[in-house]
ROTIDO-69491 format. One record per residue (C-alpha): residue number from 1; residue in one letter; chain; x, y, z. Coordinates in pm, whole numbers, plus 32768, in hexadecimal, padded with zeros to 4 digits. Each point is the difference from the previous one (the first is absolute). Layout:
N
palum keke nufi x y z
NUM A A X Y Z
...
***
This chain:
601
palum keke nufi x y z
1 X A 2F7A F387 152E
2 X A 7EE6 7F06 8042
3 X A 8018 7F56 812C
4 X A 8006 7E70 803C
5 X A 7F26 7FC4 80B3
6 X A 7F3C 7ED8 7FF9
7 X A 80F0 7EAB 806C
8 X A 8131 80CB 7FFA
9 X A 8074 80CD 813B
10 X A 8066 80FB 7EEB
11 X A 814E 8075 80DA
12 X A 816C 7FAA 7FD6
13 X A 80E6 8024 814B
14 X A 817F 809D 7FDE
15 X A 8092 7FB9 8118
16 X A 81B5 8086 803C
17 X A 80AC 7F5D 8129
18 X A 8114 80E1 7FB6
19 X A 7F20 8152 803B
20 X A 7F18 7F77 80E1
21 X A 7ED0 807F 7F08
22 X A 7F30 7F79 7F52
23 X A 7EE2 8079 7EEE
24 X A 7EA6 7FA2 7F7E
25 X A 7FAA 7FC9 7EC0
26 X A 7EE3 7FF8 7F25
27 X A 801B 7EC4 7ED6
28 X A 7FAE 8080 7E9D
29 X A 7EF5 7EF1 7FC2
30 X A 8087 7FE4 7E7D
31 X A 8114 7F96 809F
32 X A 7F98 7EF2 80CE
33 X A 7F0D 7F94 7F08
34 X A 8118 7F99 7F2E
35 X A 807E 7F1A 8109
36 X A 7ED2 7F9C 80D4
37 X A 80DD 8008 8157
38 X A 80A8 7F4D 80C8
39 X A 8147 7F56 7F87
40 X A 7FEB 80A3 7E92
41 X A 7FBB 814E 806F
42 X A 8138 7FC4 80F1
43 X A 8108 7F95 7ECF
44 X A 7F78 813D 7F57
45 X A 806F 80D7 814B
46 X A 8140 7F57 7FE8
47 X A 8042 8021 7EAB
48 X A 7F9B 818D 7FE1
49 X A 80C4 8038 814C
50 X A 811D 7F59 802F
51 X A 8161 7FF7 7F95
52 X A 803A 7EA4 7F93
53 X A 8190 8024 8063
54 X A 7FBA 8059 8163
55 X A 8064 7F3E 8103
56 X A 7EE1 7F16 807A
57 X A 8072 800C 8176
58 X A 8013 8181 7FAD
59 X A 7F13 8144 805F
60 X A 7FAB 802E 7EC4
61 X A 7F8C 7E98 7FAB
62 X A 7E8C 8034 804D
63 X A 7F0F 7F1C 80C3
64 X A 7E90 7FD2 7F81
65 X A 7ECA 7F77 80B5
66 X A 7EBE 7FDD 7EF5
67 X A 7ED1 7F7B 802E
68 X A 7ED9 7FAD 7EDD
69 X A 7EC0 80B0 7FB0
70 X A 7F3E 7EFE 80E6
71 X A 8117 7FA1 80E6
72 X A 7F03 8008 8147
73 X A 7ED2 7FB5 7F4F
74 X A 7F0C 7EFD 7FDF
75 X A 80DE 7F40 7F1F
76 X A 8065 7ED5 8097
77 X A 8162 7FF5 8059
78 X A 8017 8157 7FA1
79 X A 8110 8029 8127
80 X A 8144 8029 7F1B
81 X A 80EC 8139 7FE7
82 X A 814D 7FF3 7F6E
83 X A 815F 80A0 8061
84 X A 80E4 8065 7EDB
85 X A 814F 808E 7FE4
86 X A 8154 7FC7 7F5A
87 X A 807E 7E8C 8091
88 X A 812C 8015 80AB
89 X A 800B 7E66 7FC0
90 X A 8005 8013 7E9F
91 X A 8023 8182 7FA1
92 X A 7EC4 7FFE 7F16
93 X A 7E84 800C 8009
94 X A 7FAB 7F8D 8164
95 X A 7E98 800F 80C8
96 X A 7F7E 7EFC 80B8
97 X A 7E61 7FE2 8059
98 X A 7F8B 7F7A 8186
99 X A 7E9F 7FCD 8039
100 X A 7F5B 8008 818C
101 X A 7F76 812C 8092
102 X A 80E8 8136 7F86
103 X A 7F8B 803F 7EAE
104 X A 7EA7 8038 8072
105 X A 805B 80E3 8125
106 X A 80CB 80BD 7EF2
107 X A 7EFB 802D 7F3E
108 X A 7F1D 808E 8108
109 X A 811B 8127 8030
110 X A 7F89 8060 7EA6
111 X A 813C 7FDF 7F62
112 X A 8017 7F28 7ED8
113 X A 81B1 8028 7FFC
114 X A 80D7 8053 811A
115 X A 814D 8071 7F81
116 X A 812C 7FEC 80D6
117 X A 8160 80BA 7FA7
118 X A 813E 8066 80C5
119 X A 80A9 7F5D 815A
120 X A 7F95 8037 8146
121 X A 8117 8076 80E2
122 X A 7F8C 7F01 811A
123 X A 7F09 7EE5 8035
124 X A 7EB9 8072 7FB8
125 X A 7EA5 7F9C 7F97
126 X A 7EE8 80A4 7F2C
127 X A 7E9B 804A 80B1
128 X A 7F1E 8019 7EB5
129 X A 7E9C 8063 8035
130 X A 7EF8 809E 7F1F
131 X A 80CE 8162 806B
132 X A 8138 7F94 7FAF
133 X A 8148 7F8D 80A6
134 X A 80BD 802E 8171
135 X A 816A 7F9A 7FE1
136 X A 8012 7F3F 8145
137 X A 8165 7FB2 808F
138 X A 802A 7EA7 80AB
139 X A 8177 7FAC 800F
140 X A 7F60 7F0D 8116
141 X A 7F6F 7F32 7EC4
142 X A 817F 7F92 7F8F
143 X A 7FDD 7E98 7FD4
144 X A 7EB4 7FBF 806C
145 X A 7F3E 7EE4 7F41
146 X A 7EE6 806C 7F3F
147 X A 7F0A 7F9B 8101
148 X A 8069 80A4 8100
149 X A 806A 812D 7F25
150 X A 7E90 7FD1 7F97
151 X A 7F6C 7FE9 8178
152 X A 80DE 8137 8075
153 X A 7F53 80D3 7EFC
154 X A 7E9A 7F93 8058
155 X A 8048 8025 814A
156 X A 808E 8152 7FCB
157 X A 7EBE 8070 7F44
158 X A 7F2D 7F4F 80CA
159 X A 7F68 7F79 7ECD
160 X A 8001 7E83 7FA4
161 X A 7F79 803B 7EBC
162 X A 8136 80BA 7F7E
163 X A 809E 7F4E 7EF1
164 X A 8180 7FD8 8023
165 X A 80FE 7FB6 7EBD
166 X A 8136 7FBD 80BF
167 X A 815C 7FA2 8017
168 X A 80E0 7F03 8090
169 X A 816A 7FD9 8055
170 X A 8028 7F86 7EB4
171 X A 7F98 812C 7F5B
172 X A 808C 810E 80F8
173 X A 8143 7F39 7FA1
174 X A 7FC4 8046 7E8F
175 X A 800B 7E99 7F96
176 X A 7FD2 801B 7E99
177 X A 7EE5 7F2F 7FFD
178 X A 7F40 8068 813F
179 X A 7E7D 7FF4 8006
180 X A 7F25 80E9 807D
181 X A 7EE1 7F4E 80E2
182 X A 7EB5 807C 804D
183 X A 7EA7 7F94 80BA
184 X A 811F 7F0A 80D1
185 X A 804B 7EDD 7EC6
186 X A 7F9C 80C9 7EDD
187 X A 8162 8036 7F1A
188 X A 8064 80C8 7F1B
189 X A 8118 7F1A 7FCA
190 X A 80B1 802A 7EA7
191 X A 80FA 80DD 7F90
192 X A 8062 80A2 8134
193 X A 7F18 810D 806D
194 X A 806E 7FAB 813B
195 X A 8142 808D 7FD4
196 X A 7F79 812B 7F5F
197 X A 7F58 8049 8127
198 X A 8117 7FCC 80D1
199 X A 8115 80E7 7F10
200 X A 7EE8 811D 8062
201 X A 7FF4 7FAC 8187
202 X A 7E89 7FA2 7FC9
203 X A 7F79 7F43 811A
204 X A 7EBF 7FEC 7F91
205 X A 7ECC 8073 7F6B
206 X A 7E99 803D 80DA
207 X A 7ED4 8022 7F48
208 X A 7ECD 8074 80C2
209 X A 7EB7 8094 7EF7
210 X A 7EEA 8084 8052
211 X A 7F6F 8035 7EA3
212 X A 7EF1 7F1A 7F3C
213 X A 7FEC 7F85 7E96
214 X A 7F15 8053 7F29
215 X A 7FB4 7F2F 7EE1
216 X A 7F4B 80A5 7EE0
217 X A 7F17 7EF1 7FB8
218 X A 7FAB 7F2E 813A
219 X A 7F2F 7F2B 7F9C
220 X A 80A0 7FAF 7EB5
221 X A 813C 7FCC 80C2
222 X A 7F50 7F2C 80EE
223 X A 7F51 7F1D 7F14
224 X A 8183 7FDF 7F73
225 X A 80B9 7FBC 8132
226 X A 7ED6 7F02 8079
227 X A 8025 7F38 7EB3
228 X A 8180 7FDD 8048
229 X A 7FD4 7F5B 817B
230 X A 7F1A 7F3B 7F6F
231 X A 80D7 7F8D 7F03
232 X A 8128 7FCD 80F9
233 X A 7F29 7F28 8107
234 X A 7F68 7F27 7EE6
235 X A 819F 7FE6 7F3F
236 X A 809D 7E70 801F
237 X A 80F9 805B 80BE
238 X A 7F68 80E7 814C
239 X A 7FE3 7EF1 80DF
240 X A 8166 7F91 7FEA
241 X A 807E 8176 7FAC
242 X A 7F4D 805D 8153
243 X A 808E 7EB0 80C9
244 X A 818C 8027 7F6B
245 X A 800E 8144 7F70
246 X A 8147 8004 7F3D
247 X A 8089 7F15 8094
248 X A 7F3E 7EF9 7F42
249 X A 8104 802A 7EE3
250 X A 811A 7F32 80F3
251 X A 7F28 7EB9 7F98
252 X A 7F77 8072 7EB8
253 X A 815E 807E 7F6B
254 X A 8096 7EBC 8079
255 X A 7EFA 7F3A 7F51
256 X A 8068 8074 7E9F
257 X A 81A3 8014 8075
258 X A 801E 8195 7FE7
259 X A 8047 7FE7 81B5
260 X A 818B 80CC 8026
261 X A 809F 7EF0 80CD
262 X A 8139 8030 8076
263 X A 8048 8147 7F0C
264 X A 7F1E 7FA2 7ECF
265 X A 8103 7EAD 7FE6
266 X A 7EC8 7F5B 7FFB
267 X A 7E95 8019 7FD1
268 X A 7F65 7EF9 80DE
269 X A 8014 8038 8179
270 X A 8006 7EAA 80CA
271 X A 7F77 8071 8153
272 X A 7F1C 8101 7F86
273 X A 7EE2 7F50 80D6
274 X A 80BC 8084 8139
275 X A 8008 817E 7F89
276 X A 7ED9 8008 7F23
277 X A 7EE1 80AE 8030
278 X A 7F21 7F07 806E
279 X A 80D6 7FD7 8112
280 X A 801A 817B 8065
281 X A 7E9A 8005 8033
282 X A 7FDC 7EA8 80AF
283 X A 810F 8073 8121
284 X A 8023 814F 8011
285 X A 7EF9 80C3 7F78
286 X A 7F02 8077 80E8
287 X A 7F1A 810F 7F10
288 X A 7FFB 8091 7ECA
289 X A 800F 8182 7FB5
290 X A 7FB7 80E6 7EF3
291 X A 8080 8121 7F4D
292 X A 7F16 8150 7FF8
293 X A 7EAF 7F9F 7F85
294 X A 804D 7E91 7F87
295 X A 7EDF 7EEC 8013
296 X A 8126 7ED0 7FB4
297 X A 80B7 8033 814E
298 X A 8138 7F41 7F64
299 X A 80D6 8067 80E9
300 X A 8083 7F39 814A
301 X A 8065 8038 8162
302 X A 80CD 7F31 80A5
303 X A 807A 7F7B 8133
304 X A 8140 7F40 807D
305 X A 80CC 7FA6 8113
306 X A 80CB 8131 7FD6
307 X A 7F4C 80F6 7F16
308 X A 7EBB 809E 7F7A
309 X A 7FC3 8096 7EE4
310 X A 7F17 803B 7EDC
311 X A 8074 7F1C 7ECC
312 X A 80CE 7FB7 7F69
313 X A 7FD2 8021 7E62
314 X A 8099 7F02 7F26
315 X A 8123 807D 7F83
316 X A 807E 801E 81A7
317 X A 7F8B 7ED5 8030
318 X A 80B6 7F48 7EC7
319 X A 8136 80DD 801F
320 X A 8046 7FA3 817A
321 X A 7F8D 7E77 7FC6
322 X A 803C 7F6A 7E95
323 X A 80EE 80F5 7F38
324 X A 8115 7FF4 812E
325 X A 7FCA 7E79 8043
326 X A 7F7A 8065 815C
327 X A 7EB9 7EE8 8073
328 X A 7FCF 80A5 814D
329 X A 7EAE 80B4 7FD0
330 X A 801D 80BB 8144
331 X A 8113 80A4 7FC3
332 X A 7F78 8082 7ECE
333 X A 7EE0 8098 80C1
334 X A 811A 8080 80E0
335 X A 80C1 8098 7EC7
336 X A 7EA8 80C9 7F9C
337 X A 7FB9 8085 8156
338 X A 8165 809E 7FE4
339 X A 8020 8066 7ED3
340 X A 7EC1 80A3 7FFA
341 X A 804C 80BD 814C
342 X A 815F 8067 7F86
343 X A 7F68 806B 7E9C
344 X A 80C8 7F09 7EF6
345 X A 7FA8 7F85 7EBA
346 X A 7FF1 7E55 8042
347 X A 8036 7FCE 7E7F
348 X A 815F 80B5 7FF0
349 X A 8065 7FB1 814D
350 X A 7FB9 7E9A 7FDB
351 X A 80B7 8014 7E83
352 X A 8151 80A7 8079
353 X A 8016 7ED8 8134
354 X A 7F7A 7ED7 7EE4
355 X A 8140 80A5 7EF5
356 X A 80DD 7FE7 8112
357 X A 7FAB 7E9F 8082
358 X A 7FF3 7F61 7E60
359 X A 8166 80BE 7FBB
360 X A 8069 7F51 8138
361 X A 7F5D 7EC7 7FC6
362 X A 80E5 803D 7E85
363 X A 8147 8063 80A0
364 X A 7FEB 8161 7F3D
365 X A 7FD3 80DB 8152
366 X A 80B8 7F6F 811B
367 X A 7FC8 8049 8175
368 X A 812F 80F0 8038
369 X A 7FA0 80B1 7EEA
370 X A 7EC9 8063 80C5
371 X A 809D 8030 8172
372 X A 7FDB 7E99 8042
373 X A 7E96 7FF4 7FB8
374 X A 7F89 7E75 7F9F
375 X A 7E9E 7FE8 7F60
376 X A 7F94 7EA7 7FD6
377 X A 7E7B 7F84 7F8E
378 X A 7F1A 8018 80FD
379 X A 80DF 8082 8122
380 X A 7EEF 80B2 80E1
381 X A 8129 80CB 80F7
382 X A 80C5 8046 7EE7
383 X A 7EEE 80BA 7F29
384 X A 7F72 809D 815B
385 X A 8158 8089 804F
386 X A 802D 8082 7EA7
387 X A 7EC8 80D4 7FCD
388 X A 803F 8087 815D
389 X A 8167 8061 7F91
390 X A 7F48 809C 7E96
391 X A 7EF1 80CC 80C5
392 X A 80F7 80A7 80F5
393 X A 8115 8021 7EEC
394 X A 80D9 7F45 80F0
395 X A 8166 7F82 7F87
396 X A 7FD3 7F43 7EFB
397 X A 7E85 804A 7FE9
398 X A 806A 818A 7F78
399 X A 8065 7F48 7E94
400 X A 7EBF 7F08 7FF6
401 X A 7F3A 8136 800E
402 X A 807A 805B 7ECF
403 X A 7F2A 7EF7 7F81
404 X A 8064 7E98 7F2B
405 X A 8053 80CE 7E92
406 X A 80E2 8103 80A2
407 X A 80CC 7EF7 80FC
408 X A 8035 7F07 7ED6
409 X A 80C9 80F5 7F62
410 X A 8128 7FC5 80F9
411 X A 7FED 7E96 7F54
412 X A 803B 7F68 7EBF
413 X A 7F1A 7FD2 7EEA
414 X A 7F73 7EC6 8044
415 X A 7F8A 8068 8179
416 X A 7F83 814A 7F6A
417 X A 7F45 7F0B 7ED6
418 X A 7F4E 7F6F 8161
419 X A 7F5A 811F 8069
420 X A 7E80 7FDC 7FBE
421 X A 7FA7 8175 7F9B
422 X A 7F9B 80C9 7EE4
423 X A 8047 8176 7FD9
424 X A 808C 7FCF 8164
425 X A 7ED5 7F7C 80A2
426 X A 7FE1 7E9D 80A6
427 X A 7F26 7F0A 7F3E
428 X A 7E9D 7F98 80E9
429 X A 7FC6 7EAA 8058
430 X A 7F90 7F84 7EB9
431 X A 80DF 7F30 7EFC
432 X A 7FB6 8072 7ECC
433 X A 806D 7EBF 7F35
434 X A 7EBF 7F8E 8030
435 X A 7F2C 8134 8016
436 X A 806F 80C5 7EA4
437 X A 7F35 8125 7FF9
438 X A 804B 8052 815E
439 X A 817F 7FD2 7F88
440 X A 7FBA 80E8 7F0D
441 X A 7F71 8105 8117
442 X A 8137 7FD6 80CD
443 X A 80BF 8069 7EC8
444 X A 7F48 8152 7F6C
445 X A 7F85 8074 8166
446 X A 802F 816F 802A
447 X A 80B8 7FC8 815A
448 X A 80B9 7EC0 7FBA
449 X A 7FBC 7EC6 8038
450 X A 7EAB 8010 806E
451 X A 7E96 7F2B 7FCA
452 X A 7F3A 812A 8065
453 X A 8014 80B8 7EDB
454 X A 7F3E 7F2C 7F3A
455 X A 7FA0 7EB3 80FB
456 X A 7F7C 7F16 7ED8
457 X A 7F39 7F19 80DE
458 X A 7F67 7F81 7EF3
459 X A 80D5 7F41 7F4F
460 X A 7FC6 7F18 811A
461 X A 7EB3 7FB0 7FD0
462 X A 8017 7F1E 7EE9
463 X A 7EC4 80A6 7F7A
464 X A 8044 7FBA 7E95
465 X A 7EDC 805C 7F43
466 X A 7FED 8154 80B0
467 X A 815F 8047 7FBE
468 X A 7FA7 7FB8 7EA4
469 X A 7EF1 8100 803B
470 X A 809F 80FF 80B4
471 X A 8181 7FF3 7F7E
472 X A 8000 7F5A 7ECA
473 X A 8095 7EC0 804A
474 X A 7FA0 7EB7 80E0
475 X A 8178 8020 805F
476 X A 7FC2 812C 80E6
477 X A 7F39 7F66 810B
478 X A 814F 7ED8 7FBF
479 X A 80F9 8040 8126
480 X A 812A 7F5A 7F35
481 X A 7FC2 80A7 7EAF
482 X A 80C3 810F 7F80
483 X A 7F03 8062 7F07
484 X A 7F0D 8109 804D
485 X A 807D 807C 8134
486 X A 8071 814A 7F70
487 X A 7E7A 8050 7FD9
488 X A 7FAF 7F70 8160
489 X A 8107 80E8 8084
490 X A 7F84 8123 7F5B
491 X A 7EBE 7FDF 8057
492 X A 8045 7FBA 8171
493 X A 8100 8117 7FF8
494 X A 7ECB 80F6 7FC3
495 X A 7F37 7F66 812B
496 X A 810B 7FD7 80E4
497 X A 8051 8158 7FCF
498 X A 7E67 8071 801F
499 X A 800D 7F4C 8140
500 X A 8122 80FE 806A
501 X A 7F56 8109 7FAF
502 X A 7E96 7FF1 8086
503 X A 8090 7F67 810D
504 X A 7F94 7E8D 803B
505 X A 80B5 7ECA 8053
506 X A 8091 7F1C 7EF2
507 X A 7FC0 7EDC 8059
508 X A 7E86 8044 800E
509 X A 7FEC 80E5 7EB4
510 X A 810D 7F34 7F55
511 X A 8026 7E93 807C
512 X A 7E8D 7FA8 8033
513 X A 7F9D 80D8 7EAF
514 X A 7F32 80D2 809E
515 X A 805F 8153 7F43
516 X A 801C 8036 7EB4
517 X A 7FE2 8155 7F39
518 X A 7E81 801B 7F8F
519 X A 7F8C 7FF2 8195
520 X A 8163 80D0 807A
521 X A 7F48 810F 7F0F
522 X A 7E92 7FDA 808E
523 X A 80C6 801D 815D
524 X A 80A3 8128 7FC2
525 X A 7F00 8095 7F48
526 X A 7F1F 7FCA 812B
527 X A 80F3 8074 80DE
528 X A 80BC 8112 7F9B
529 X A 7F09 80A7 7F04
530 X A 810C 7FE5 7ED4
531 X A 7F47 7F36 7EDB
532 X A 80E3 7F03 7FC8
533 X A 801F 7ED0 7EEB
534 X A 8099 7EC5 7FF9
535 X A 80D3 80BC 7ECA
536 X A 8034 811D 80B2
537 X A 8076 7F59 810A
538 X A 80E9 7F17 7F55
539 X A 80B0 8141 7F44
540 X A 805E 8055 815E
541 X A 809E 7EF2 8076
542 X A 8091 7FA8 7EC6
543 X A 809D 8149 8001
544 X A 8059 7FEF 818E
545 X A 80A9 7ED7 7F8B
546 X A 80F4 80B1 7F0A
547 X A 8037 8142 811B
548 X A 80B4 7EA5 80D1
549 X A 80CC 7FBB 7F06
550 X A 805F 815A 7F8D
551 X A 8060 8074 8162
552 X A 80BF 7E9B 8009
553 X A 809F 8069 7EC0
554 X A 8096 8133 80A9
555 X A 8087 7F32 812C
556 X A 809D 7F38 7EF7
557 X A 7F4A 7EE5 7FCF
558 X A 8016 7F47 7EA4
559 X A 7F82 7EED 7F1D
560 X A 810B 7F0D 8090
561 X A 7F89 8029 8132
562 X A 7EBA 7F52 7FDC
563 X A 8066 7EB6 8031
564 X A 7FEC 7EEE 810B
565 X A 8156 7F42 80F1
566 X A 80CC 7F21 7F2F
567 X A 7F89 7ECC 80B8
568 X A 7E9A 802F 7F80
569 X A 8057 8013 7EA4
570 X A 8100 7EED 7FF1
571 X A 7FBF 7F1F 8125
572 X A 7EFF 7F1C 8017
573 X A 7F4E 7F76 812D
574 X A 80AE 7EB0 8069
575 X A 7EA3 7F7F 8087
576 X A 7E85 8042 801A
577 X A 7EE2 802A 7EFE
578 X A 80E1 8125 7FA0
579 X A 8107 7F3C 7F9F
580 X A 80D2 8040 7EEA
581 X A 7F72 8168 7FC8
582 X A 809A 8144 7FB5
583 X A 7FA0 8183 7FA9
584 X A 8036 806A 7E95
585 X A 7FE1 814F 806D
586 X A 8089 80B3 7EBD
587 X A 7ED9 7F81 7F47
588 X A 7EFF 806B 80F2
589 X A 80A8 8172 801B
590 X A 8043 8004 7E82
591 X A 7E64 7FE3 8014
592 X A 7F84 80D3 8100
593 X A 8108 8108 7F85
594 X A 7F52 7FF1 7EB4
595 X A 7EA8 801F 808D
596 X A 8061 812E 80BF
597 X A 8098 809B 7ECA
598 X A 813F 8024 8096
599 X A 8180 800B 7F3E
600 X A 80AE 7EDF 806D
601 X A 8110 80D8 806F
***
């Protein structure tokens, strides 16, 4: 068998917690060609290998780390890897992708997939260098944050360059949707990896390479990567991208009414110049930071009277101000800081406390009915209380892990209609009345209710007569219409999920337009030595596409099941420039279903 070896490490890890072993492998490059890497080449591991009705918090339920063919490269933002498994949240298709510092270490081990199976029989963590693995005991580690779980390691090693993928108290707890945290802030939030990790007594992961990547045409691939930071310092948006990251969207989403306030009740948020953004970086932020290799720096560090910590991203910083009434930006800082350190997702966390405080606000879930817990909009000591009580499984906090689609079946219909989820999985921080094709992502993603899988920026640029270019119709680049968003979302689908595999951030590839399929191919052409097309390419993704929804298939996923909340398709927005809107999400699906080729089943 030819060997990969230009891009690729060209070696797949198999790692048993159970036996204590572990084995090297080499990758059949056919086989990887067909998926390029990272988070495709980790759904086809998970589809060839596991048993779809195994228990997620089970040994058998296996754990996959991937990186790309120029994960660690001079690709900007090329710092990505994703983690993939069975979700014990929503018992389907789950992965989740972190950028930071790990990927790249990873890739320096020479080990393109690290495969983790079986359950330790104490706390341990995995030493993974070019050699191999050392199963290193540390029942010490037991509820350390992932700093100092982090620090202990490095110290340990005597190495501050190890990279760390850790685990909180939140995840040793087996919260169901427990993140898995890296370089300190980086999360791998959705889904519950977390919790995956935690089911196998995982502490952590410690990366430490020693090998180099080779590119097969450096100067080709130079020329390539040089034309993309180009592009990215000369986009529109870099300045404020690099002020506000994210968390620009607090202000911009508010401008058009798509802001969750108070539980996605409403769309317009009326203190949002007291958490926004702007804000952040007026008080607390004291520097910016970067994933591996990244010349926009969009991310922030921050500094308050109580805490510091790098971030937070938008959807923390909406779920912990706007969506559960709360105006107290500090706090929210505070909420990131410990999440982050505990390892929890902020989305489904914040979604199970917003359920509980609407069905309260409604009289359909009363306070005894939850051992006298009262949620009410915007109560800061309330919501603090309550995620402390989730992370440790405490009391009442043992059935909020569970997550806001498994609790709201102790209710009644109407508090179960409340829950913002699809296929189990807590909507972001985006109202989709007024943004259709991303309503239409939330409703056909792979994992549930998700904007990743597909992230159609565009239709927020109002760029009509490209739209008209690119997708057909004016209507496109038209965040209210219905009409053409099906193409959009196939398109972006196709990028969003070439940005997965490669590995590079989304926001950069994606958002700012930076990456489409004719220079992906010159890139990995360069790179890995593989002649690739823009065709070729797009038969791979398109058919990477269809392995989601075939393994989803098996876990029992169906047509009906591609659909968005209640609320968003018959409740319009009371106020805002989104006013009156709602999702007509059977036409868009009917569409995209028919562009895909697929039975309407």
């Amino acid at each position: 068998m030819t060997r990969l070896r230009y891009g690729y490490g060209g070696r797949l890890l198999r790692v048993n917690l159970t036996r204590r072993t572990f084995e090297i492998e080499e990758i059949d490059p056919g086989w990887m060609k067909s998926v390029i890497g990272g988070r495709a080449a980790n759904t086809r591991r998970l589809d060839e290998e596991l048993d779809p009705g195994c228990d997620p918090l089970g040994p058998d339920n296996p754990l996959i780390f991937g990186v790309g063919p120029l994960t660690g490269s001079l690709l900007p933002a090329s710092a990505y890897y994703t983690v993939t498994a069975k979700s014990p949240l929503t018992g389907i298709l789950g992965d989740s992708a972190a950028g930071g510092q790990f990927g790249a270490e990873m890739k320096m081990t020479g080990f393109d997939q690290i495969i983790i199976s079986g359950r330790a029989d104490a706390w341990l963590y995995l030493w993974i260098t070019d050699e191999g693995v050392e199963f290193i005991d540390c029942p010490g580690y037991a509820g350390l944050g992932v700093a100092s779980t982090t620090s202990s390691i490095r110290k340990a090693h005597r190495d501050y360059s190890v990279q760390v993928a850790g685990i909180g108290a939140a995840g040793e707890n087996e919260v169901l949707y427990s993140a898995i945290v890296s370089s300190g802030n980086r999360v791998n939030g959705r889904t519950g990896m977390g919790a995956v990790m935690g089911a196998k007594r995982l502490k952590a992961v410690a990366v430490r390479g020693k090998r180099s990547l080779e590119v097969a045409d450096t100067l080709g691939f130079l020329e390539q990567t040089r034309n993309l930071e180009r592009a990215i310092l000369e986009h529109c948006e870099y300045d404020k991208r690099y002020r506000l990251g994210t968390t620009m969207l607090m202000q911009d989403l508010n401008g058009i009414g798509i802001l969750p306030t108070n539980h996605f009740q409403e769309g317009v948020c009326d203190y949002v110049d007291e958490v926004s953004g702007q804000t952040l970086a007026e008080r607390y932020k004291v520097k910016n930071k970067a994933c591996y290799n990244c010349n926009l720096h969009c991310s922030r560090y921050y500094v308050t009277n109580e805490y510091e910590a790098e971030g937070p991203e938008f959807e923390t910083l909406c779920s912990f101000t706007s969506r559960l009434g709360c105006r107290d930006l500090a706090f929210a800082l505070e909420m990131n800081a410990v999440l982050n350190q505990a390892g929890l997702d902020s989305i489904s966390t914040a979604e199970v406390i917003g359920w509980i405080m609407e069905c309260q606000e409604k009289g359909l879930v009363k306070p005894e009915d939850l051992d006298g817990l009262e949620l009410r909009w915007g109560d800061t000591e309330a919501v603090r209380s309550t995620v402390d009580m989730i992370i440790h499984r405490r009391d009442l906090g043992d059935r909020l892990a569970q997550g806001a689609t498994r609790l709201s079946r102790d209710f009644g219909e109407e508090a179960q209609k409340l829950v913002m989820q699809v296929k189990g999985l807590d909507i972001i921080c985006g109202d989709p009345r007024g943004i259709k094709a991303y309503g239409l992502t939330y409703a056909i993603a792979s994992r549930g209710a998700d904007h990743l899988r597909a992230e159609p920026y565009f239709e927020l640029t109002d760029l009509q007569d490209e739209a008209r270019e690119r997708f057909g119709t004016e209507k496109a680049a038209m965040r209210m219409e219905e009409e053409g968003k099906a193409v959009l979302v196939t398109y972006s689908e196709k990028i969003a999920l070439l940005t997965d595999c490669l590995t590079m951030c989304k926001n950069i590839g994606l958002c700012m337009d930076i990456l489409d399929l004719e220079n992906a191919a010159s890139l990995l052409t360069a790179g890995t030595g593989v002649d690739y097309t823009a065709a070729s390419l797009e038969e791979v993704l398109g058919e990477a596409v269809q392995r989601d929804r075939r393994l989803n298939r098996r876990f029992g996923i169906r047509r009906a099941d591609d659909t968005l909340p209640e609320r968003f398709r018959k409740e319009s927005l009371p106020t805002g420039p989104t006013q009156g809107s709602i999702v007509d999400i059977e036409r868009m699906v009917e569409e995209y279903y028919r562009l895909h080729g697929w039975e309407d089943e």
